[in-house]
C-alpha positions as CSV (number, residue, x, y, z in Angstrom):
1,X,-36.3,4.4,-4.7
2,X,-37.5,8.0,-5.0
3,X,-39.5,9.1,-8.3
4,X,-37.6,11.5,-9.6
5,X,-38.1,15.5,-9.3
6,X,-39.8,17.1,-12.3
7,X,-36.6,19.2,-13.0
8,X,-34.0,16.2,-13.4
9,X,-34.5,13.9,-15.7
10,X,-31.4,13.2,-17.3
11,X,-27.7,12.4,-15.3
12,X,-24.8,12.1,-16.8
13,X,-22.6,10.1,-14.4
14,X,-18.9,10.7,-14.9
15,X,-16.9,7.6,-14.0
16,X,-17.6,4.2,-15.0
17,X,-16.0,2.5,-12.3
18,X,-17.5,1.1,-8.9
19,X,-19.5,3.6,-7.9
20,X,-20.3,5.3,-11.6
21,X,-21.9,1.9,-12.0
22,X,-23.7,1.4,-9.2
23,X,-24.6,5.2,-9.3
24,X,-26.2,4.5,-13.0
25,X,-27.9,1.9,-11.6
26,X,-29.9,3.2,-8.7
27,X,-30.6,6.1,-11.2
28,X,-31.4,4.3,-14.1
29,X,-33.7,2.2,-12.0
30,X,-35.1,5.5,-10.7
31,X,-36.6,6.3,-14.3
32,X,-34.0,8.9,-15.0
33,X,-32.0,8.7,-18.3
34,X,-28.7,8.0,-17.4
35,X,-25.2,8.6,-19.7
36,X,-22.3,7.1,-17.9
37,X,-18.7,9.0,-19.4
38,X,-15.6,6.5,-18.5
39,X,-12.3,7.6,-19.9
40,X,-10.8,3.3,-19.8
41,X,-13.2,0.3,-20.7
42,X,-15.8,-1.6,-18.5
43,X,-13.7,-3.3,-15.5
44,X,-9.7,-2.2,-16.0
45,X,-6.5,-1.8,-13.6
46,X,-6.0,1.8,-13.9
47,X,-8.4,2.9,-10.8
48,X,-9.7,1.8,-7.1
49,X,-11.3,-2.1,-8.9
50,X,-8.9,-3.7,-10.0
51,X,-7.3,-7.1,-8.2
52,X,-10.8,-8.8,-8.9
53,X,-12.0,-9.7,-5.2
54,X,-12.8,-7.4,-2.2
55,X,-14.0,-8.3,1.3
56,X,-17.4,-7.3,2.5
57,X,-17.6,-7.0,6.1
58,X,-20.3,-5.8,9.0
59,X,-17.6,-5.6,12.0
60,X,-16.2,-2.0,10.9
61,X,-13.9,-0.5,12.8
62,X,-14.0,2.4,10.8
63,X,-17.1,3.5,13.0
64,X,-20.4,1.8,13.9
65,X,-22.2,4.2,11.6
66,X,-21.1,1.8,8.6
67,X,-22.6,-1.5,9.6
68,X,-26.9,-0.5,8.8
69,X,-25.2,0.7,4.9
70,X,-23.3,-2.2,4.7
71,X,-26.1,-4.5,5.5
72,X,-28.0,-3.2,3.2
73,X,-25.3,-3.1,0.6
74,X,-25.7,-6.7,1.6
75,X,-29.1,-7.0,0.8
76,X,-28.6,-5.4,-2.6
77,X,-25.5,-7.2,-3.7
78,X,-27.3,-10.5,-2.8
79,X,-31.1,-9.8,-4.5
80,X,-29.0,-8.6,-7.5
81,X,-26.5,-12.0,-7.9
82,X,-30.0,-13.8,-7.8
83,X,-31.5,-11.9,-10.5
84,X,-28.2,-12.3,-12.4
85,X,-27.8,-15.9,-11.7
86,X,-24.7,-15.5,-10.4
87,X,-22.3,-15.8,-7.8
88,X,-21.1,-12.0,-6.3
89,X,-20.6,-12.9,-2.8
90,X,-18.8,-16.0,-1.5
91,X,-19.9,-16.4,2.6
92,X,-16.8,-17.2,3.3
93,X,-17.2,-15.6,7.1
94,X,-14.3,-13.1,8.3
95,X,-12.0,-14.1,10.9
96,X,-10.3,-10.2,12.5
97,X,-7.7,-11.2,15.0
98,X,-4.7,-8.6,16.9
99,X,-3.7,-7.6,20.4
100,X,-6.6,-7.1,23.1
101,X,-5.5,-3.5,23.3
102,X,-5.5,-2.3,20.0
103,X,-8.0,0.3,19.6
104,X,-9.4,-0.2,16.1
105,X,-9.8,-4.2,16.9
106,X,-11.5,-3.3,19.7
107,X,-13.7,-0.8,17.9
108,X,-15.0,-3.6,15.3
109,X,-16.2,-5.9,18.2
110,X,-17.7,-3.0,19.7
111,X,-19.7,-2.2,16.0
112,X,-20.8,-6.0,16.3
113,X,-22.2,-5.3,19.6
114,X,-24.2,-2.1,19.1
115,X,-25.7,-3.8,16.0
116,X,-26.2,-7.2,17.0
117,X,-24.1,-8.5,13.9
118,X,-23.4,-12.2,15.3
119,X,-19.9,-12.6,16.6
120,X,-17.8,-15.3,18.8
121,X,-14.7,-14.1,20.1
122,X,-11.7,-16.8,20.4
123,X,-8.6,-16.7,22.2
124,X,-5.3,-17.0,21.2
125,X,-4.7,-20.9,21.5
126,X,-8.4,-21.8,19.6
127,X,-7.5,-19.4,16.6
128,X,-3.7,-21.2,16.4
129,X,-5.8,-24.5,16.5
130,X,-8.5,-23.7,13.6
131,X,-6.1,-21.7,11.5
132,X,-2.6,-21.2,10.0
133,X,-1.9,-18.0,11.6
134,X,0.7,-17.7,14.6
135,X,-0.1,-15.3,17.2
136,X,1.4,-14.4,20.7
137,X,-0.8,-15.3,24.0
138,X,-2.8,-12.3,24.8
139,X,-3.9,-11.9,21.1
140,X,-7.5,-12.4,20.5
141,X,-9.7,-13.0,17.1
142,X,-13.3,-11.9,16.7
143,X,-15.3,-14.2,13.9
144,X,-18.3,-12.9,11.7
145,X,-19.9,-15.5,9.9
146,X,-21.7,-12.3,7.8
147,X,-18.2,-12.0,6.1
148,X,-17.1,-12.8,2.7
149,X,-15.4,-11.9,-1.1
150,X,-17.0,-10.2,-3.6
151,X,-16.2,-10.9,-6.8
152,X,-15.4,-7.8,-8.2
153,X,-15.9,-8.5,-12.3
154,X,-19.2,-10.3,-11.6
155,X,-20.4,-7.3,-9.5
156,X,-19.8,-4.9,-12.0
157,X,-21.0,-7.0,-14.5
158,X,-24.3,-7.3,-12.8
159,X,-24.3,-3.7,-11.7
160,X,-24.0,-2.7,-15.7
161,X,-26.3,-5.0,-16.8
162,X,-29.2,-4.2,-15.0
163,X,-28.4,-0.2,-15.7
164,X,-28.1,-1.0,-19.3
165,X,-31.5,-2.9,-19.6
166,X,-33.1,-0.1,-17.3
167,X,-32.0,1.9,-20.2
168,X,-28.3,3.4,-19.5
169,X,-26.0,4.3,-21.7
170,X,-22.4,4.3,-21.6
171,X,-19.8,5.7,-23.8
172,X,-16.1,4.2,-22.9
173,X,-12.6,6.1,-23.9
174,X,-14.4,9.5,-22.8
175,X,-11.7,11.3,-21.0
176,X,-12.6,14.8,-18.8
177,X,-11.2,17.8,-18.7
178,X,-13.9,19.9,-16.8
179,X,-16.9,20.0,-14.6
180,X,-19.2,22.8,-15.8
181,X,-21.2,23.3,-12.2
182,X,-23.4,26.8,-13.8
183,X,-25.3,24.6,-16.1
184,X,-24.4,21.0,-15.2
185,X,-22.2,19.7,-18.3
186,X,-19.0,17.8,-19.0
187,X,-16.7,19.3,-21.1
188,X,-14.4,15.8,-22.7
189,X,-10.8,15.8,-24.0
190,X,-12.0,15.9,-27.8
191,X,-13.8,19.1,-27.1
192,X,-17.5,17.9,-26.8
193,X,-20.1,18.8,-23.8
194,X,-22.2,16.5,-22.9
195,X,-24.7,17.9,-20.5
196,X,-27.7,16.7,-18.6
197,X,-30.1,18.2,-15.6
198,X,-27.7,16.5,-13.0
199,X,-24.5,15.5,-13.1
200,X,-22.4,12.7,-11.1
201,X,-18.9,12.9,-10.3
202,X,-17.7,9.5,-9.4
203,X,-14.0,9.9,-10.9
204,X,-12.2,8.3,-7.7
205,X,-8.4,9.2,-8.0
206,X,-9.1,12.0,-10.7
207,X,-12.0,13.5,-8.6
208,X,-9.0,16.0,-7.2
209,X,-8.0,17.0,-10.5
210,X,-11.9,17.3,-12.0
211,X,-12.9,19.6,-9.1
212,X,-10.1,20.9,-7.3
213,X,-12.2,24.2,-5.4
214,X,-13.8,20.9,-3.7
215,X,-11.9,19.8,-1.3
216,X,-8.1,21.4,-1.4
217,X,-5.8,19.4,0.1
218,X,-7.9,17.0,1.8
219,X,-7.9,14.5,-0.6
220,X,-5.1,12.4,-0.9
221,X,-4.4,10.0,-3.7
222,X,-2.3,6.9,-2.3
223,X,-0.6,3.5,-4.1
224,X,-1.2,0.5,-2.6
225,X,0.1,-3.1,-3.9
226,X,-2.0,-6.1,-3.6
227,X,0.1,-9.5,-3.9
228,X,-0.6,-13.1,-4.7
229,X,1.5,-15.8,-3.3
230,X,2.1,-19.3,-4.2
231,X,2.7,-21.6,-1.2
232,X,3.7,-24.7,-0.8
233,X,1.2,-27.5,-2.0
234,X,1.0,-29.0,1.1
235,X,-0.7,-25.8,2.7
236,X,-3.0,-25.0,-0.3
237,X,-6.1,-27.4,1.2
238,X,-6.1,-25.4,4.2
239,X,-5.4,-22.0,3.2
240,X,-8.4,-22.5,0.6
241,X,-10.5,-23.4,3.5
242,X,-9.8,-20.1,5.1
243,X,-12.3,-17.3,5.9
244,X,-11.3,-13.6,4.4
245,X,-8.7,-12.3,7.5
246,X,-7.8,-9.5,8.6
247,X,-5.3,-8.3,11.3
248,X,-4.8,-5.6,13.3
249,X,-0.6,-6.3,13.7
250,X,1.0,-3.8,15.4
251,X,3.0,-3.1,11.9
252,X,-0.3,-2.7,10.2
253,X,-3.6,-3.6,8.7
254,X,-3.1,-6.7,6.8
255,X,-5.8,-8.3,4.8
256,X,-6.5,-10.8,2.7
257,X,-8.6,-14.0,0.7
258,X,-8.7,-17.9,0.7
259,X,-6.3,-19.6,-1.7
260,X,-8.3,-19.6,-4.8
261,X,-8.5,-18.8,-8.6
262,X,-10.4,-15.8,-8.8
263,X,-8.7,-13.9,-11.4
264,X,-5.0,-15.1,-10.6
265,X,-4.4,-18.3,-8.8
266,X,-2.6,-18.2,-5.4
267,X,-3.4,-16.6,-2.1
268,X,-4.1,-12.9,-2.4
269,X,-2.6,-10.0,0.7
270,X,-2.3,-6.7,1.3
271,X,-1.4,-3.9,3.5
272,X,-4.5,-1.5,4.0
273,X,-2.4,0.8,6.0
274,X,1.3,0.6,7.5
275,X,1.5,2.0,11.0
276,X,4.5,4.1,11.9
277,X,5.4,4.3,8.3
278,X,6.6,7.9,6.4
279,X,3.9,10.1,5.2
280,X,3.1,8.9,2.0
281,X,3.8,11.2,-1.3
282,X,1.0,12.2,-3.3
283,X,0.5,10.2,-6.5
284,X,-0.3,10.6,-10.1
285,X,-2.9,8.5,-10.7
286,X,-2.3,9.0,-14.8
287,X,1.9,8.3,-14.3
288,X,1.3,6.7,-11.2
289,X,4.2,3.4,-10.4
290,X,2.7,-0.2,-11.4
291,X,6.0,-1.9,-10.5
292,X,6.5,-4.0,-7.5
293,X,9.6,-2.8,-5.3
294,X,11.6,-4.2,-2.3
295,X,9.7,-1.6,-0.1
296,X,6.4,-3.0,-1.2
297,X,7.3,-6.2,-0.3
298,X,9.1,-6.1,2.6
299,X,6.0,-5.8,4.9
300,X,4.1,-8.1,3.7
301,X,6.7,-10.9,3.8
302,X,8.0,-9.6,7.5
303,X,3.6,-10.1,8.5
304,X,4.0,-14.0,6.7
305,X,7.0,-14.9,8.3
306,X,5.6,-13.4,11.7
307,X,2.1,-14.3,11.9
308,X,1.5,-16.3,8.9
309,X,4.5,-18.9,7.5
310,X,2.4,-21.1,5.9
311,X,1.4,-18.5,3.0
312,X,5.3,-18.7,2.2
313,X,6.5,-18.7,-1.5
314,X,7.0,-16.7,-4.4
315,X,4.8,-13.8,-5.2
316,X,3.6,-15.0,-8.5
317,X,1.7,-11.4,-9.1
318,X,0.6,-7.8,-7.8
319,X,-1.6,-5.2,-8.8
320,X,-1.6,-1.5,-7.7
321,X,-4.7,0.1,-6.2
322,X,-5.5,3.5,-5.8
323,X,-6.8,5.5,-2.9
324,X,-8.6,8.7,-2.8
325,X,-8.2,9.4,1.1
326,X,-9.9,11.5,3.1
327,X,-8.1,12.6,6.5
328,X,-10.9,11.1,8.5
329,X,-11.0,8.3,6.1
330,X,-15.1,8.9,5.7
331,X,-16.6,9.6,2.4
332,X,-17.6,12.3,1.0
333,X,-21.0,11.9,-0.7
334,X,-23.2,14.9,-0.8
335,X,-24.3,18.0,-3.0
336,X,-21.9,20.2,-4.4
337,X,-22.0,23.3,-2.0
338,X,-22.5,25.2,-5.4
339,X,-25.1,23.9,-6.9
340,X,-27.3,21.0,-6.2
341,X,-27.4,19.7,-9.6
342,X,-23.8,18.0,-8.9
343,X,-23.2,15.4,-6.8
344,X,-20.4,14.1,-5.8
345,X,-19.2,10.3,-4.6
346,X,-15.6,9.8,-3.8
347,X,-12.8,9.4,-1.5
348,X,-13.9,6.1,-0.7
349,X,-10.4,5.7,1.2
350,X,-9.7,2.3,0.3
351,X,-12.5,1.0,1.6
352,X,-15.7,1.5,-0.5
353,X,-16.4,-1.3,-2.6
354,X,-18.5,-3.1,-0.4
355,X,-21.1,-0.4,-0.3
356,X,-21.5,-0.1,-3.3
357,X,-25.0,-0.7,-4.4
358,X,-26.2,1.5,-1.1
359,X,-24.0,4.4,-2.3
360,X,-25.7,3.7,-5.5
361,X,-29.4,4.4,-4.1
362,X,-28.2,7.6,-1.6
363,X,-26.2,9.2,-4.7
364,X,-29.7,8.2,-6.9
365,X,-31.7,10.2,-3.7
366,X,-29.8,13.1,-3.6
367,X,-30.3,13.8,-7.1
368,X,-34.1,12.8,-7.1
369,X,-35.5,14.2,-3.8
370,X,-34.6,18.2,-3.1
371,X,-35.1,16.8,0.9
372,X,-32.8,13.8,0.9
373,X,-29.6,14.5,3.3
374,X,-26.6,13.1,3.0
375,X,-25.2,11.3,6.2
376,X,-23.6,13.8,8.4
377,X,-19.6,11.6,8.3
378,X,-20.4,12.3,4.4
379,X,-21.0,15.6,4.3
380,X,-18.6,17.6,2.7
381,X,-18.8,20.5,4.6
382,X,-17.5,18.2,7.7
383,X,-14.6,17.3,5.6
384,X,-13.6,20.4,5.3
385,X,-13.1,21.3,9.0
């Protein structure tokens, strides 16, 4: 990490969540004193964390670029559940499977390839034979043994830990109204202004509302449900012996973990994204709906009947997510055109967690070294085009 710049010496990071944390942590460890402002507790269901596992994965479809950050999130994620002496990432490998001719399931073998991320491609008949999942002849699947869960309460855990001992601080039930960007401050509900040489903005779903000049209208904040399923108890051997999954249906993106009891017992899925579905509204995330509706179950249990019947049962639980989208889905982690003393990480578009620590160290770099650059698919100049 970068020693820091003469001129910044404290940060006040604002937004405790996944990437407040791991921000306070790459700064902390950086030398720089480090106040983290979170307006819920350490590890809650309100944001972009909750549901208590996420997949971490080096065949990214979302573009090539991803797979060196990811690896080193990796790296990071691994050196830090050994200092921790405990578990964050389960190896579970990732098995990706869908139609030869989709574009995006093309595109993450393709990110394999240019990187060298060791892959073995199956055909149809071999994936029906290792696994539960039933798929027409012409389908393919594409196998990472580099895939797995991260266990999202151990992560953060570890993440806040290590901050704390490197001397962070972090004050919990601090809600905020303002971003002062003239002289970097935070101006809280109860009145107070906290202020520091640099300041963080890692506020996911209320990063809109905190600094809306930023971006306008190009961040979109969207609901998603995650579900947990209780099969039959004949199934539950072999759907614990499952890899994390993902398939690129024509319907959608659907996702999810091994049968387990990380959190909630049962076998967790999702919809990243429905294809051909309305545009979404734009959510609340303060009022946004927790509830589980017929239309947020209806394509996930059309995907197990089609593709996966042995995952059939009740859905014993859900949790709802939140998105901060971009429309390229790209981050945006960079500088604040105003002034460099702000920095901002967000609109992780549903897909963020697993970089985590790495987003940590470039948000700690850009506030530390006056010649860092943010990656160019970050920049927030190229989200506004």
């Amino acid at each position: 990490m970068s020693t820091p710049r003469a001129s910044v010496r404290s940060v006040v990071v604002l937004g405790g969540g996944t990437m407040g944390l791991a921000s306070a942590w790459a700064l902390a460890q950086a030398g720089l004193r480090v106040t983290v402002l979170e307006r819920f507790s350490h590890v809650h269901e309100r944001g972009s964390h909750g549901g208590f596992t996420r997949i971490i994965r080096q065949a990214y479809h979302e573009g090539e670029h991803y797979v060196p950050l990811v690896q080193r999130a990796d790296r990071l994620w691994t050196e830090l559940g050994q200092r921790a002496g405990r578990e964050l990432l389960r190896r579970t490998g990732l098995l990706e499977f869908g139609p030869d001719d989709d574009t995006e399931f093309q595109q993450s073998i393709a990110a394999c390839e240019v990187h060298g991320v060791p892959h073995t491609r199956l055909d149809a008949a071999e994936l029906r034979r290792r696994w539960p999942f039933v798929v027409p002849d012409g389908w393919t699947a594409n196998v990472t043994p580099s895939g797995g869960s991260l266990r999202v309460d151990a992560c953060l855990d570890a993440l806040r830990d290590e901050a704390a001992a490197a001397g962070a601080t972090f004050e919990y039930g601090a809600a905020a109204r303002e971003v002062e960007l003239d002289a970097p401050a935070v101006r809280l509900d109860d009145g107070r202004r906290v202020a520091a040489d640099a300041v963080v903005v890692t506020a996911g779903a209320w990063l809109p509302t905190l600094l809306p000049e930023l971006l306008p209208g190009r961040l979109q904040r969207r609901r998603r449900v995650l579900t947990w399923w209780t099969p039959d108890a004949a199934h539950t051997a072999t759907l614990a012996a499952l890899p994390v999954w993902a398939a690129f249906d024509p319907a959608g993106f659907f996702y999810g973990f091994p049968h387990g009891d990380e959190g909630i017992a049962g076998l967790k899925i999702a919809c990243h994204v429905a294809r051909g579905a309305a545009p979404e509204a734009e959510i609340d995330p303060d009022t946004v709906d927790r509830e589980l509706h017929a239309d947020d179950l209806r394509p996930l249990q059309d995907f197990v009947d089609a593709r996966f019947p042995a995952a059939r049962g009740p859905v014993s639980a859900h949790r709802v997510c939140l998105y901060t989208t971009t429309p390229s889905w790209d981050f945006v982690v960079d500088r604040h055109p105003a002034t460099p003393r702000v920095v901002i990480a967000g609109g992780f578009s549903g897909h963020g967690f697993k970089f985590a620590p790495a987003i940590g160290e470039l948000v700690a770099s850009l506030c530390t070294d006056e010649r860092a650059a943010t990656p160019a698919a970050f920049a927030i100049a190229r989200h506004r085009v």
